[in-house]
C-alpha positions as CSV (number, residue, x, y, z in Angstrom):
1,X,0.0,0.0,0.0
2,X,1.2,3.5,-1.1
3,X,-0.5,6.5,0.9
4,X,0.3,9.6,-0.8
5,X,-0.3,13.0,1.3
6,X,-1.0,16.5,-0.1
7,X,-0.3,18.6,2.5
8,X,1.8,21.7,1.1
9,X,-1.2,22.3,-0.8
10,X,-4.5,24.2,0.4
11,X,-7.3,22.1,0.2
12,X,-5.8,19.0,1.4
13,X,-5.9,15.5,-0.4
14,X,-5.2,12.2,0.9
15,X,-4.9,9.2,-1.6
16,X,-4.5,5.6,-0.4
17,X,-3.2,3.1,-4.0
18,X,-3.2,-0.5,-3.5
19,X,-2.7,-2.4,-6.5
20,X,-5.8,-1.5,-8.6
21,X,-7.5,0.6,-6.2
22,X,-7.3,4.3,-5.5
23,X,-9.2,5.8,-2.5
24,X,-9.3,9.5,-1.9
25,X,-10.3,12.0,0.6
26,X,-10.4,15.9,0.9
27,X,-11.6,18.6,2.4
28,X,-12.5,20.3,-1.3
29,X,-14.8,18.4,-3.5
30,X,-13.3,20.3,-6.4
31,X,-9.4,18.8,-5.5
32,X,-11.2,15.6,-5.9
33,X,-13.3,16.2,-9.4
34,X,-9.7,17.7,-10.5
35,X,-7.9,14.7,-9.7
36,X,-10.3,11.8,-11.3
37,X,-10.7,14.2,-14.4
38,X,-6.7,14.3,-14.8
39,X,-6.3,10.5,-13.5
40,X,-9.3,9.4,-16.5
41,X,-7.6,11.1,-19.1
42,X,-4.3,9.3,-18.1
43,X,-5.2,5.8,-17.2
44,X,-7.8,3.6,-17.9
45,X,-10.1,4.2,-15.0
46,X,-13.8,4.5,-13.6
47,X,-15.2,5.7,-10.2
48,X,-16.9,3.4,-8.6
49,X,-18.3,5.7,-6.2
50,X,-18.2,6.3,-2.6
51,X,-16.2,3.4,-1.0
52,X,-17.9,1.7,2.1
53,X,-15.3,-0.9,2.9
54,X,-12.0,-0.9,1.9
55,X,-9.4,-4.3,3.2
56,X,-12.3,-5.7,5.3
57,X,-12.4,-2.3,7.0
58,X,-15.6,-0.2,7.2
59,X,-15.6,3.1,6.6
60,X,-18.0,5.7,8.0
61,X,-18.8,9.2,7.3
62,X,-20.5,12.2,8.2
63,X,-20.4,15.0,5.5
64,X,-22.8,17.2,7.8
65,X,-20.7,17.2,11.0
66,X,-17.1,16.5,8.6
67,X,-16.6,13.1,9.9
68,X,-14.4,10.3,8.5
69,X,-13.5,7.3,10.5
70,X,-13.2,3.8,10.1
71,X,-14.3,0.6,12.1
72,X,-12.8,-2.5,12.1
73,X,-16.0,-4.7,13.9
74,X,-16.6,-7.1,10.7
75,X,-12.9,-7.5,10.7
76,X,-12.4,-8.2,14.4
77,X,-16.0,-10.5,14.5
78,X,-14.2,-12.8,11.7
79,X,-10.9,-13.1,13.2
80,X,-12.8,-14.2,16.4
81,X,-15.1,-16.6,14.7
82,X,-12.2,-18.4,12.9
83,X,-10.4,-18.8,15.9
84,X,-14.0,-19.6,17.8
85,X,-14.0,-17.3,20.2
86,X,-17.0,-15.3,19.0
87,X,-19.2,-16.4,22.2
């Protein structure tokens, strides 16, 4: 995993590359349309949308009260039920 940080730059952009995946956040919506317009016209790519999950990992957010956190309950429930310990 590759986690490239903007933070010289005003608004600020996070983007997280795994393999084939790209995940972004920022505090402008207009960093982010600038980005996937200039990523699309260099690589073969779509946008899938808001991401939910991402490595087993839920992600939650809260555009209203800025909000962006992760849980990792489905992961940690799984872990326990293979090693059955879920009771």
């Amino acid at each position: 995993m590759r986690i490239i940080v903007s933070i010289l730059s005003n608004p600020k952009e996070v983007m997280t590359l795994y393999v084939d995946e790209i995940l972004m956040a920022s505090d402008s919506l207009e960093m982010i349309i600038a980005t996937m317009s200039w990523l699309t016209l260099n690589f073969n790519m779509k946008n899938m949308g808001d991401a939910s999950y991402m490595f087993k990992v839920k992600i939650y957010k809260n555009r209203f009260k800025r909000i962006l956190g992760h849980s990792q309950e489905m992961y940690l429930k799984n872990i326990l039920a293979r090693f059955k310990m879920h009771n």
